[in-house]
C-alpha positions in Angstrom: 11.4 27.6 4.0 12.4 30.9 2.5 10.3 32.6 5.7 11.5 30.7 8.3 14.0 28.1 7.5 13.8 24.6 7.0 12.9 23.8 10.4 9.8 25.2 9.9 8.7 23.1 6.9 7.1 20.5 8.7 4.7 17.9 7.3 2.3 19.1 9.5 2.6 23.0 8.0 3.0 21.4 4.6 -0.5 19.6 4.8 -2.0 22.4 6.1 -0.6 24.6 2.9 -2.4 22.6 0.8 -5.6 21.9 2.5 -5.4 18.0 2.8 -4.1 15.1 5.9 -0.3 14.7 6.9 -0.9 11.4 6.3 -1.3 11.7 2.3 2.0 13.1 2.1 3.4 10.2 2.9 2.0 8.5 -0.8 4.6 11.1 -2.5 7.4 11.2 0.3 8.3 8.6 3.2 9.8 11.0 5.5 11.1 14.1 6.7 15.0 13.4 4.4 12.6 12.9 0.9 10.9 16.4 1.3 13.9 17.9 2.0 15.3 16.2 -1.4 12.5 17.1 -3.2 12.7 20.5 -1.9 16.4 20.8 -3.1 15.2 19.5 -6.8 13.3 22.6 -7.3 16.0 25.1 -6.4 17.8 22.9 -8.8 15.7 23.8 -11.6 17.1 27.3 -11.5 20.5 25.9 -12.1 22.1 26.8 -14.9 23.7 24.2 -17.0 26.5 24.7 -19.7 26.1 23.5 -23.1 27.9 20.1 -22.6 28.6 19.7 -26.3 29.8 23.6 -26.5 34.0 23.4 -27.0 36.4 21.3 -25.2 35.9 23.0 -22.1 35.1 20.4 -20.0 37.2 21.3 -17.0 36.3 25.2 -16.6 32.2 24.3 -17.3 32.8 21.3 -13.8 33.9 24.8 -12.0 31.4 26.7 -13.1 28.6 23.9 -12.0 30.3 23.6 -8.7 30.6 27.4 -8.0 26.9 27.8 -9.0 25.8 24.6 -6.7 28.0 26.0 -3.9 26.0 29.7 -4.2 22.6 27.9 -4.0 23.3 26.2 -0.7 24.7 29.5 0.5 21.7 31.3 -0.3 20.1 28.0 1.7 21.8 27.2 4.6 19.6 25.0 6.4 19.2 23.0 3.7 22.9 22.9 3.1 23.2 21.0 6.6 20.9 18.7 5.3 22.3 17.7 1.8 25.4 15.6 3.1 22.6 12.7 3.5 19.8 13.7 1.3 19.3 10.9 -1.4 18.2 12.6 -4.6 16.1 11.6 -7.8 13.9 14.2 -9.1 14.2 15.6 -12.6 16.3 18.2 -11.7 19.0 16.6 -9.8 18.5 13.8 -12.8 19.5 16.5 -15.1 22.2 17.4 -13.5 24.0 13.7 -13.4 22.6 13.8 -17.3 24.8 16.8 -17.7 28.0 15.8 -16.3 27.3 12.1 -17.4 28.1 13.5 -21.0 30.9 15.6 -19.7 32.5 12.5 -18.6 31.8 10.4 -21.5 33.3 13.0 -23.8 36.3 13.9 -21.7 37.1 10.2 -21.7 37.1 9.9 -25.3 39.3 13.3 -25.6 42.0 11.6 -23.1 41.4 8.2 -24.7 42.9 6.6 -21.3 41.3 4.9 -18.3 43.2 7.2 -16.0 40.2 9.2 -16.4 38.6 6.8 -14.1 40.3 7.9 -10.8 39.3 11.5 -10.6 36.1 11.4 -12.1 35.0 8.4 -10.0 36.3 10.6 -7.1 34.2 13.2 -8.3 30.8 11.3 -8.8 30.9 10.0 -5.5 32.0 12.9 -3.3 28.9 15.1 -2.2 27.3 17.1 -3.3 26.8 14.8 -6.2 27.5 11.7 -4.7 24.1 9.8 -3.8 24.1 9.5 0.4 26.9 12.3 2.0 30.1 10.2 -0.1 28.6 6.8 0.0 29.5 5.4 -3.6 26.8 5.9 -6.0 25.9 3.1 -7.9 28.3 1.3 -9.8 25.7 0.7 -12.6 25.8 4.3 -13.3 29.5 4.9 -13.2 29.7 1.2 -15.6 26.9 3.5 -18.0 29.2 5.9 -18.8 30.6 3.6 -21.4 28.4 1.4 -21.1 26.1 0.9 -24.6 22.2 1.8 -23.9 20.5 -0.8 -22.6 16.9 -1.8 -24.0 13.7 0.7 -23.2 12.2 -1.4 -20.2 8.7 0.0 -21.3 8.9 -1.8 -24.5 9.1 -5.6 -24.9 11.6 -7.0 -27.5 8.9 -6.9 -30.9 8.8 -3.5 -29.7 5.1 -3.9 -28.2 4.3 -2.0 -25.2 4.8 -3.6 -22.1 3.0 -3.7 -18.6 5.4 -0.9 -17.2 4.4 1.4 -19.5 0.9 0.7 -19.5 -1.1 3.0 -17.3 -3.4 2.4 -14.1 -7.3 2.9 -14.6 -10.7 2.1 -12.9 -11.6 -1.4 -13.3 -15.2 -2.1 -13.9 -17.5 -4.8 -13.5 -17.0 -6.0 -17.1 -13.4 -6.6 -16.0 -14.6 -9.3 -13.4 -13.4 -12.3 -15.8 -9.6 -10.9 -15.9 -9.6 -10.4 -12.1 -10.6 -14.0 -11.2 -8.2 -15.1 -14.0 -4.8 -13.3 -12.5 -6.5 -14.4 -8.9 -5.7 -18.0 -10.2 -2.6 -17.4 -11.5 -1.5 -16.2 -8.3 -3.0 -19.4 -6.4 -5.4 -18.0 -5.1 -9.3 -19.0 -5.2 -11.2 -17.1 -7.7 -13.8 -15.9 -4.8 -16.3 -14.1 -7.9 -19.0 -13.8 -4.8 -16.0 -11.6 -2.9 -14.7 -9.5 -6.1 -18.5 -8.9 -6.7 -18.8 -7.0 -3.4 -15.5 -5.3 -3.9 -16.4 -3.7 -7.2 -19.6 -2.6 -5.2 -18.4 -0.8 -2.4 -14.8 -0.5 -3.4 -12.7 1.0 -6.3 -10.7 -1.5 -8.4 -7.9 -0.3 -9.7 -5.4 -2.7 -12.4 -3.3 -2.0 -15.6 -3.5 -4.0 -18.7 -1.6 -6.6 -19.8 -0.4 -5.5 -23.4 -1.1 -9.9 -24.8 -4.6 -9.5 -22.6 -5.7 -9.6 -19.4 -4.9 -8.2 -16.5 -1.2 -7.1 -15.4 -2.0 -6.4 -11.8 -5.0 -5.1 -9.7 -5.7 -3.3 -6.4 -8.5 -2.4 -4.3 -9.2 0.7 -2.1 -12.5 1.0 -0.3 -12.8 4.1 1.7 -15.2 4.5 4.5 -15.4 8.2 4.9 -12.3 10.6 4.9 -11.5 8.5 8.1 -10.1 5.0 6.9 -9.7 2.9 4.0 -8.9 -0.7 3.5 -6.7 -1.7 0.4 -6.9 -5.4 -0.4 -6.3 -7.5 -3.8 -3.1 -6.6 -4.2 -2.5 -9.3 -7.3 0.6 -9.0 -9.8 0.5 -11.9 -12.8 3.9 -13.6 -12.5 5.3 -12.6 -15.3 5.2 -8.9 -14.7 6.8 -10.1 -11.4 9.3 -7.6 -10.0 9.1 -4.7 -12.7 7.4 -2.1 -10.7 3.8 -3.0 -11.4 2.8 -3.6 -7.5 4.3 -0.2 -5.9 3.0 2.0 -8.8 -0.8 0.1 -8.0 0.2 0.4 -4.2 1.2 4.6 -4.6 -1.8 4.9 -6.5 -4.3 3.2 -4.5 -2.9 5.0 -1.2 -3.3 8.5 -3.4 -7.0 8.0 -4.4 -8.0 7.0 -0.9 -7.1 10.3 0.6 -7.5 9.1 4.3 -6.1 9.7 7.5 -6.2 6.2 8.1 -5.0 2.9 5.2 -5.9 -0.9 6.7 -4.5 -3.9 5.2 -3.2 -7.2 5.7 0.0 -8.3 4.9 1.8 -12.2 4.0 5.6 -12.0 4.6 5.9 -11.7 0.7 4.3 -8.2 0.1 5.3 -6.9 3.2 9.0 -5.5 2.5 7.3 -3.4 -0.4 4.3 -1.8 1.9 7.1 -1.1 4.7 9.0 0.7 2.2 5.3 2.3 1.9 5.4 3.4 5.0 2.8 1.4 6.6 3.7 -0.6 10.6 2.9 -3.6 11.4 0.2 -3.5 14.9 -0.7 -6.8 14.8 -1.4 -10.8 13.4 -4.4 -12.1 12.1 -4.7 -15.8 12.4 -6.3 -17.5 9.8 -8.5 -20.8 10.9 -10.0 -23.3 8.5 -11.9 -26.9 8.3 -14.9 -28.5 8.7 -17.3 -27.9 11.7 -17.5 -29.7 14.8 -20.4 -29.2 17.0 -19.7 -29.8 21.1 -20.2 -32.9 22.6 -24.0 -33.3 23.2 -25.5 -31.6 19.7 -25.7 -27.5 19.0 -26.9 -25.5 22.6 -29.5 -23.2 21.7 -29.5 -19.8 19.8 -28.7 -16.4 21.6 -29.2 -14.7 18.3 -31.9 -14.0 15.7 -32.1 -13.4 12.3 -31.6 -9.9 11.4 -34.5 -7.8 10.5 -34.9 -4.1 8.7 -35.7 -2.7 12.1 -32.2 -3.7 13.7 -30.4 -1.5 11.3 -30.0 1.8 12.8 -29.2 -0.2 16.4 -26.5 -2.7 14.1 -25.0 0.7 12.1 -24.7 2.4 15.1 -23.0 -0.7 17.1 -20.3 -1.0 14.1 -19.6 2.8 14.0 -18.7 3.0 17.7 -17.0 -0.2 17.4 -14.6 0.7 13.8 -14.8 4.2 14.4 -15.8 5.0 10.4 -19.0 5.2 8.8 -19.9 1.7 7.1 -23.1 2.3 6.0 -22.5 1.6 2.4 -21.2 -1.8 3.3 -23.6 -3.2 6.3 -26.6 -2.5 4.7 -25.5 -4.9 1.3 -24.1 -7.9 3.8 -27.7 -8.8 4.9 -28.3 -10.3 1.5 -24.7 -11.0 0.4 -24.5 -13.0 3.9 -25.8 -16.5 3.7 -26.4 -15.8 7.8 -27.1 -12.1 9.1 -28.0 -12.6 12.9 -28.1 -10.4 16.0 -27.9 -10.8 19.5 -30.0 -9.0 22.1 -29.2 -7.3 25.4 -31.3 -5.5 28.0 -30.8 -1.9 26.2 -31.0 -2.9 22.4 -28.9 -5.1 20.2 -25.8 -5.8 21.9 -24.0 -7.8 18.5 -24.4 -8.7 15.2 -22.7 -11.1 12.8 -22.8 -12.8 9.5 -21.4 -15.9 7.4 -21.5 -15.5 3.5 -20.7 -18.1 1.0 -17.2 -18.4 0.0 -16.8 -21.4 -2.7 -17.8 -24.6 -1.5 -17.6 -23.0 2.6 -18.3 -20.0 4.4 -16.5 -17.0 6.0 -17.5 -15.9 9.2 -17.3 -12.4 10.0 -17.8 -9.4 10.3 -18.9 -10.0 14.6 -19.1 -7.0 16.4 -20.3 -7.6 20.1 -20.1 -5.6 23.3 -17.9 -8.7 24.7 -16.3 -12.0 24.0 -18.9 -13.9 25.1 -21.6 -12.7 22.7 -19.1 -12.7 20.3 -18.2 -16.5 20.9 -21.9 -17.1 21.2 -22.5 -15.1 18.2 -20.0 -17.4 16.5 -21.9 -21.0 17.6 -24.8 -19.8 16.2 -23.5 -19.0 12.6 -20.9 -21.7 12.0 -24.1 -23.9 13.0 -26.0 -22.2 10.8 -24.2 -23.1 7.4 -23.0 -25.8 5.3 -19.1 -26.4 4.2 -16.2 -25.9 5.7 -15.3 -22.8 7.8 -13.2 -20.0 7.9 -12.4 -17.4 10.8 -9.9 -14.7 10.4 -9.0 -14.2 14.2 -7.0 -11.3 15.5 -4.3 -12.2 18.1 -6.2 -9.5 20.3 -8.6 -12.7 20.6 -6.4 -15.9 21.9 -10.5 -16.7 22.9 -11.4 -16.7 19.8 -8.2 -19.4 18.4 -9.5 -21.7 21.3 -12.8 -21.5 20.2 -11.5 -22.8 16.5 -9.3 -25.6 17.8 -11.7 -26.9 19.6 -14.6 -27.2 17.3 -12.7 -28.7 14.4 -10.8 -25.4 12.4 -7.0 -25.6 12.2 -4.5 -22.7 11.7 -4.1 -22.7 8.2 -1.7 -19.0 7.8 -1.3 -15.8 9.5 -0.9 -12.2 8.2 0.5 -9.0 9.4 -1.9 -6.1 10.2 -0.4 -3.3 8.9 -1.5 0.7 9.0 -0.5 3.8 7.1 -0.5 7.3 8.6 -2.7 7.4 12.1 -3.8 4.7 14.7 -6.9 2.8 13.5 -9.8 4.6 14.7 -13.0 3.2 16.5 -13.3 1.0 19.9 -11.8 -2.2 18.6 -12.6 -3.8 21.6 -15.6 -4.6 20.2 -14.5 -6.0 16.9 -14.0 -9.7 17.3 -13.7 -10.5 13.1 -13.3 -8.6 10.1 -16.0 -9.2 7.4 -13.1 -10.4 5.5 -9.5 -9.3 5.4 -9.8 -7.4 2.4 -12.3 -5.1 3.9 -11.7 -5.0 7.8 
């Protein structure tokens, strides 16, 4: 900024500074107004500050602030056309409002009147204090001024440490029984075949809950420095709404380091990942039941089972198709799948697919194929291949695929928003019919 003004900061010249994406920026700041706030906290820090407790000078000390805040933007002047709607919170700007938040508590106590009120509520609000260009800042401050300390959030009432102050670390396998316990206190099916293959090619992230257990969890499973998919986003219930799934969410999108963050969202976690940053490209349909076969029994198989010699054709058909490398993952579903089967064409393999166990039923995905026909094919053979109910986690680029459901026996059971962070989803998705399940693309 101090070479060539603030037009020239630029997430773009920012990333390149330090050697990493654009798109991991975005964990620390959502946009182009946070940089430019956090940039004005560190000329802030050069600020200095009267001794608030120093005399009974309060009014002179104000001037002083104001003169000195006034000779930093004139020092700055692009920035200074900026601040009217910058929104504030680092340390610096904090210590600032800590500042003149004791100036104001001890100058009311010297007039011993509430006509203090008037002006100084003027004054907290008006910029370059005030929080959004003279937008009033938020009356629970301005009630804190006299307000008596409330409680330290971080600590519960015996004075134990509490979930928000516990820290995030790297689950391991030895944590599996807590993660299927706060899966089922969410509602959700405990699925210890799924969180096995997680820990395996993912990392599982989760703080502690203080009386045992897990607080919250999170997954992130990279593939590459292209993509990652975050998934298991679970907070107990009664650490609801305290913090616990954004700090899991930041942290998850800050170890993945990828141009590219997958997930799937239900309309209840979706405000917080939009405030993320991620944008919703799509709906995946969620289908579910028993399976019917057509009228007249199962046609023949197109496909085969799966053999050691199909891999490099099969790794090479999912890389073109989801555009990261997957090696890590494809070569464990052949024996995590119950069903691994391919699909031959007139040059090689021209689709693959698989159904793995899931409870009492089975999941079917991932199917690749070079068209909806293999795919639906594809499909036939592998929910006749299994026992137990179904699922199929259809994309809404597929209405073939939702047909194809309906009319052997699956209903819609729920549908989620696809949602990305930071570039388009790489990869031909024209050729990815089903994820190998939503948690992992």
């Amino acid at each position: 900024m101090r070479e060539g003004g603030l037009g020239r900061v630029t997430m773009r010249r920012l990333a390149a500074e330090l050697d990493t994406g654009p798109a991991s920026l975005y964990v620390y700041v959502q946009n182009m107004a946070e940089l430019h706030g956090a940039i004005l906290d560190e000329l802030l820090a050069g600020l200095r500050l009267p001794d608030p407790d120093a005399g009974d000078r309060w009014h002179s000390e104000l001037i002083e602030v104001m003169y000195a805040y006034t000779g930093l933007l004139f020092e700055h002047p692009s920035l200074a056309r900026s601040v009217l709607t910058l929104r504030p919170s680092g340390p610096n700007y904090l210590r600032l409002i800590r500042h003149r938040r004791c100036q104001a508590r001890r100058h009311y106590r010297s007039l011993g009147s509430f006509q203090v009120w008037r002006p100084m509520t003027r004054w907290l609000t008006a910029p370059p204090f005030g929080v959004g260009g003279g937008k009033p800042m938020d009356v629970r401050f301005v009630r804190s001024l006299t307000s008596p300390p409330m409680p330290n959030a971080s600590h519960t009432q015996a004075g134990q440490p509490s979930a928000r102050s516990m820290p995030i670390r790297r689950l391991g396998a030895e944590d599996l029984p807590a993660c299927l316990r706060l899966s089922q206190d969410r509602d959700w099916l405990p699925e210890e075949h799924k969180w096995r293959l997680l820990f395996e090619v993912g990392a599982v992230y989760g703080i502690d809950d203080p009386e045992g257990g897990l607080a919250g969890t999170v997954v992130a499973t990279r593939y590459g420095r292209a993509v990652a998919a975050i998934s298991m986003m679970l907070v107990a219930r009664r650490h609801e709404r305290q913090g616990l799934g954004g700090r899991l969410m930041r942290h998850a999108l800050a170890e993945a380091g990828t141009t590219t963050v997958w997930l799937t969202a239900t309309d209840y976690g979706r405000p917080l990942y939009e405030r993320l940053g991620f944008r919703t490209i799509g709906r995946c349909h969620t289908y579910g039941g028993p399976f019917r076969p057509p009228g007249g029994g199962s046609p023949r198989p197109v496909s085969r089972p799966m053999t050691a010699v199909d891999l490099p054709e099969v790794l090479a058909l999912d890389l073109a198709a989801f555009g990261a490398d997957r090696t890590a993952l494809l070569t464990r579903l052949p024996s995590f799948s119950e069903e691994f089967r391919v699909v031959d064409g007139p040059s090689g393999v021209a689709g693959f697919g698989g159904a793995w166990r899931n409870g009492d039923g089975a999941v079917l995905g991932p199917v690749i194929a070079q068209d909806s026909g293999t795919a639906l094919a594809l499909i036939s053979d592998l929910a006749a291949a299994v026992e137990g109910p179904l699922r199929l986690d259809a994309d809404d680029r597929w209405p073939e695929l939702a047909t194809w459901a309906e009319a052997h026996g699956l209903s819609h059971r729920f549908t989620t928003a696809i949602m990305v962070h930071g570039a388009p989803l790489p990869g031909d998705r024209d050729h990815l019919f089903t994820p190998v399940m939503v948690a992992l693309g």
